[in-house]
Backbone bond lengths (Angstrom), bond angles and torsions (degrees), N, CA, C in turn:
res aa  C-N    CA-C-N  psi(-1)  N-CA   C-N-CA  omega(-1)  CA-C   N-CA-C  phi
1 X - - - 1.446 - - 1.522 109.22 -
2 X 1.404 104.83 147.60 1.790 108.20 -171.59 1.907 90.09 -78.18
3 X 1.466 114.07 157.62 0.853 128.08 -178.90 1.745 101.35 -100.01
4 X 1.222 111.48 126.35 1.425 128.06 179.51 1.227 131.89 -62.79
5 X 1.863 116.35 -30.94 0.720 122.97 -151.58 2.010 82.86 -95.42
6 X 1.339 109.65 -17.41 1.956 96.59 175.61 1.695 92.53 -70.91
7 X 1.216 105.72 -38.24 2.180 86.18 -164.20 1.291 96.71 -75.27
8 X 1.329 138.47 -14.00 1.807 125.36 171.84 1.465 92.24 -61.39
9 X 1.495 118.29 -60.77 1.698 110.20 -148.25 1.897 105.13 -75.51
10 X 1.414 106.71 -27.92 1.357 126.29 165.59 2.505 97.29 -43.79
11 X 1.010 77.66 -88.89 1.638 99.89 174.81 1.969 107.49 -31.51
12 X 1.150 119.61 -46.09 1.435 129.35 -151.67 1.831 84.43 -82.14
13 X 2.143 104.73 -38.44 1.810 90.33 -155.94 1.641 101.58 -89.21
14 X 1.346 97.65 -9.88 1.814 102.27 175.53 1.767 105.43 -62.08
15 X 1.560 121.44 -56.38 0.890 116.29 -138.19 1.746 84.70 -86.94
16 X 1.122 105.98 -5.02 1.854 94.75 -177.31 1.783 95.69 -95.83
17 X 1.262 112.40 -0.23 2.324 105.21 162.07 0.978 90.63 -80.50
18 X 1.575 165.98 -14.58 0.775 148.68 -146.78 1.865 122.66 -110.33
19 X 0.893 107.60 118.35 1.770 122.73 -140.43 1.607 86.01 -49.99
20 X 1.470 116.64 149.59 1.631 118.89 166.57 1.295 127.34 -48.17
21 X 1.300 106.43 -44.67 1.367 123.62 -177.56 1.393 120.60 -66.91
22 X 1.723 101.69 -34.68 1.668 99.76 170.86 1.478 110.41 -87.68
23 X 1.381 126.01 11.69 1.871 106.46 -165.77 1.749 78.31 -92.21
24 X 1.232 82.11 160.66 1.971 106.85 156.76 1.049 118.34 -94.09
25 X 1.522 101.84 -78.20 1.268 94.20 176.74 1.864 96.18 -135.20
26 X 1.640 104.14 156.88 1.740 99.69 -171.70 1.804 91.59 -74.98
27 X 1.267 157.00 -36.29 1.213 126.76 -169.51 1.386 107.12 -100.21
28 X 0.994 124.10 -7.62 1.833 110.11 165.62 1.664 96.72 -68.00
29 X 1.113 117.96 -47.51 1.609 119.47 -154.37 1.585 103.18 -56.34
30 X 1.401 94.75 -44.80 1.607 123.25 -168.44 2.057 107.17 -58.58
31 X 1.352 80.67 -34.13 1.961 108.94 -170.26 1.719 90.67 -74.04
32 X 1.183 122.82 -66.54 1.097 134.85 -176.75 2.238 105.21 -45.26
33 X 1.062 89.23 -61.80 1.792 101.27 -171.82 1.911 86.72 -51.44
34 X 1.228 94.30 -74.05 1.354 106.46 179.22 1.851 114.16 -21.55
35 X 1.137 109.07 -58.36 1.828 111.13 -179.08 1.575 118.73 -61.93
36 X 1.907 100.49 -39.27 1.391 108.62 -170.46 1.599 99.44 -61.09
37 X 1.359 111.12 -37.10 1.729 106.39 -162.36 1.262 130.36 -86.80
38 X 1.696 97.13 -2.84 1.601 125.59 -178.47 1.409 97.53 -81.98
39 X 1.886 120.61 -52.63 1.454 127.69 -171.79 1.819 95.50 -53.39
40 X 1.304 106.97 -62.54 1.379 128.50 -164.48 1.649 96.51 -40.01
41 X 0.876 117.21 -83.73 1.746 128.32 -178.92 1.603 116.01 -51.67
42 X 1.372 110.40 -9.17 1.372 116.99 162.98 1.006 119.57 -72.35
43 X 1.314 130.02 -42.19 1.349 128.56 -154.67 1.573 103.44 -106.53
44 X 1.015 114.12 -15.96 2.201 126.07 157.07 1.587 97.82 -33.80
45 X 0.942 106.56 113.50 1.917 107.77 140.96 1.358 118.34 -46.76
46 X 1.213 109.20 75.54 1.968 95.53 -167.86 1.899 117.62 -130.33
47 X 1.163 94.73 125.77 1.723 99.02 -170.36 1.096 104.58 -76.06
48 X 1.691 121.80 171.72 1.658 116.00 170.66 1.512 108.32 -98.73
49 X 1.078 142.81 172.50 1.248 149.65 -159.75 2.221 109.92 -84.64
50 X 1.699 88.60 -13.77 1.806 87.56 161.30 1.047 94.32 -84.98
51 X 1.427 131.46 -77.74 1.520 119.27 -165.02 1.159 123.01 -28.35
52 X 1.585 121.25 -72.37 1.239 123.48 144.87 1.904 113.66 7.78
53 X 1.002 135.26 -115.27 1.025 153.38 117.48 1.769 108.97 47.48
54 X 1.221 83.97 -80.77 1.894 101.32 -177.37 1.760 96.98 -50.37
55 X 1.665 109.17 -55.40 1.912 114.10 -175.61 1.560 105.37 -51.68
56 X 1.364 115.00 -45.67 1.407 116.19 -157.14 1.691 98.60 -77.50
57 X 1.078 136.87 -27.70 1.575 128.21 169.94 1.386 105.86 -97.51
58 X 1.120 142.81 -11.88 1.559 133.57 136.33 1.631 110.56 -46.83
59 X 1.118 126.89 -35.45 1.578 118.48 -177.57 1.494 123.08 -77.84
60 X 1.803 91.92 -44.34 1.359 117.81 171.56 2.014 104.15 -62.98
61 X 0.552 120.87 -3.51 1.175 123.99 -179.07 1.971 127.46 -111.31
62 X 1.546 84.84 -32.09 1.521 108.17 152.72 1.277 119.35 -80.02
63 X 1.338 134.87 -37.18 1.378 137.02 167.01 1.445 114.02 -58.01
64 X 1.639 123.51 -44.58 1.403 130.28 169.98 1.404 109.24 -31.92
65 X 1.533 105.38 -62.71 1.444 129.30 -176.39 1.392 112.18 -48.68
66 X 1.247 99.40 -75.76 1.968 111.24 168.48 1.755 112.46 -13.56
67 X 1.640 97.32 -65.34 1.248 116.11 -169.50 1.816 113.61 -50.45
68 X 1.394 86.12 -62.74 1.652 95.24 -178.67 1.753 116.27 -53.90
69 X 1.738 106.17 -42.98 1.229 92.06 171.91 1.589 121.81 -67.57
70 X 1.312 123.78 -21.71 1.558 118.10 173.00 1.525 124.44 -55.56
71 X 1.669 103.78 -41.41 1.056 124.62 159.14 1.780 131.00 -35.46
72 X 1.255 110.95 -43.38 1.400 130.08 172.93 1.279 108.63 -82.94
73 X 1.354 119.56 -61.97 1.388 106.05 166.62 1.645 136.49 -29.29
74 X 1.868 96.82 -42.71 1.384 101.34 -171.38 1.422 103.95 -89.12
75 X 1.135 137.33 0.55 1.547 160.16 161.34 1.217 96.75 -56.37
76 X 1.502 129.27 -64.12 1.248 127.44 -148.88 1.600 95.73 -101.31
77 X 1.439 116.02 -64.59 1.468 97.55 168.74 1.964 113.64 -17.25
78 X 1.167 106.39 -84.55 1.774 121.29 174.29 1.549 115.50 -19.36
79 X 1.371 92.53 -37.87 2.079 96.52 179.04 1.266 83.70 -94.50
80 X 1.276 164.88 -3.09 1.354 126.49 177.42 2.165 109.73 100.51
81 X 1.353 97.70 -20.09 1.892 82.12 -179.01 1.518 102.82 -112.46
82 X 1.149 96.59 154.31 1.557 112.95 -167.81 1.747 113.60 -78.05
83 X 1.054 103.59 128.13 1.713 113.93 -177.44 1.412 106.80 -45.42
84 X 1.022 130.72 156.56 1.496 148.01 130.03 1.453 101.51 -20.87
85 X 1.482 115.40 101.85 2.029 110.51 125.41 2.196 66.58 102.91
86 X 1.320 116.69 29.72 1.371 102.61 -172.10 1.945 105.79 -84.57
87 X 1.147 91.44 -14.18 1.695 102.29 172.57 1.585 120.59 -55.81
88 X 1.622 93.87 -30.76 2.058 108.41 -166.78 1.620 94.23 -59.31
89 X 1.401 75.44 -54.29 1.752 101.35 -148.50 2.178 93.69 -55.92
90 X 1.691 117.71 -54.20 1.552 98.63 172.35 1.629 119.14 -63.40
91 X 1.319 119.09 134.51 1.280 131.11 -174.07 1.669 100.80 -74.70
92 X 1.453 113.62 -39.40 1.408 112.42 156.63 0.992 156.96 -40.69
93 X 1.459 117.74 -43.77 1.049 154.22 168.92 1.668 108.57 -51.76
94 X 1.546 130.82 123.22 1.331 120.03 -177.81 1.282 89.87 -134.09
């Protein structure tokens, strides 16, 4: 969830660019900034910073994996016997 208290201070520094002469009033204006940026950030595809978080060491953790299995492969390639499942991988191979 977006944290509120950035679109208040977001909302508070907009409505103070806003020339004297044109504000009405500073918390309607503020109310107003405030709604547009709530709609605005609603409709974002947007994760929270656990999720975030939780994916990026799920990947990092799949990459570990990745790695090590390349590793074996190039082990075994290097000795001479053919990997596991090495048939998939040639398009030739029937």
């Amino acid at each position: 969830m977006i944290d509120l208290s950035h679109i208040d201070d977001l909302a508070r520094r907009l409505s103070g660019l806003v020339p004297p002469g044109v504000r009405e009033s500073s918390d309607e204006l503020q109310q107003n900034f405030r709604a547009v940026l709530q709609s605005g950030l609603a409709r974002l595809d947007l994760v929270t910073r656990e999720e975030f978080d939780v994916q990026r060491a799920v990947l990092l953790r799949t990459r570990e994996k990745l790695d090590a299995l390349e590793r074996v492969v190039a082990q075994r390639e290097a000795a001479g016997s053919p990997a596991t499942g090495s048939t998939a991988a040639d398009p030739h191979a029937h």
